[in-house]
C-alpha positions in Angstrom: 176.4 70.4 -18.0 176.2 73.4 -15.7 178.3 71.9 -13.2 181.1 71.2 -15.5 180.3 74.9 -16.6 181.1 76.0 -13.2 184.4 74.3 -12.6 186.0 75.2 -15.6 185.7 78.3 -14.7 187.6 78.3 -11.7 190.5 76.5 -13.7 193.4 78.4 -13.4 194.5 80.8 -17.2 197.7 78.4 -17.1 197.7 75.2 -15.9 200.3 73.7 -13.8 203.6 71.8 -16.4 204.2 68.8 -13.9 201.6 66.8 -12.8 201.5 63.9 -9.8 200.6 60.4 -10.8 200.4 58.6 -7.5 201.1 54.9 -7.3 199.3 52.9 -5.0 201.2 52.0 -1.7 202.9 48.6 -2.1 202.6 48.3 -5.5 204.3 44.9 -7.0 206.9 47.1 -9.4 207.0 50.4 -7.9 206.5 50.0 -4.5 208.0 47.1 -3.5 209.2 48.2 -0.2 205.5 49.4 0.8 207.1 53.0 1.8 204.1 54.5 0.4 203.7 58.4 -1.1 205.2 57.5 -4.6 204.4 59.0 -7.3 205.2 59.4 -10.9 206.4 62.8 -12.6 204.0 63.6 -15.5 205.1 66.6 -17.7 203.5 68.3 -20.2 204.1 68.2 -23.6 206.2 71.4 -25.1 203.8 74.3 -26.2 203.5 77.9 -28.5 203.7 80.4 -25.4 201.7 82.8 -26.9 199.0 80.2 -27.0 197.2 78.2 -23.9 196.7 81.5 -21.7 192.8 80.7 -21.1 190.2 78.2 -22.0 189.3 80.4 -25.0 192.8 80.2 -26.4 193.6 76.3 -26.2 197.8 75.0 -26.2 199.0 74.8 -29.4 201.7 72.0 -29.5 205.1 72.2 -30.9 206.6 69.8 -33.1 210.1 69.0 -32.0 210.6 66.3 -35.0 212.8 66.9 -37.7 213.0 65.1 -40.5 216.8 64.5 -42.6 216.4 64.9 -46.1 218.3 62.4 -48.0 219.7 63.4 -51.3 221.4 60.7 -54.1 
């Protein structure tokens, strides 16, 4: 508990938009070649900007659906 305390707090107040996923070297459908240091773009889902500027003040997502109302 305390430890998870303690790094939380050194989180950064905005977190980074892209994230890394690495894929494993000579992996059977991404890596094929075995060139190794692959990796997968990961980004974050759209957000309120005057939300998600510390740990106190969580993202708040927005919804980019729309919906066509149909009229007879």
């Amino acid at each position: 508990m305390v430890s998870s305390e303690i790094l939380m707090a050194s989180e950064s107040g905005c977190p980074i938009e892209v994230h890394r996923i690495d894929i494993e070297q000579c992996d059977e459908m991404y890596d094929r070649e075995c060139a190794g240091g692959k990796y997968i773009p990961f980004h974050r889902a759209g957000y309120d900007r005057r939300t998600g500027q510390s740990p106190n003040s969580p993202r708040e997502q927005v919804s980019e659906t729309t919906h066509v109302q149909r009229s007879r």
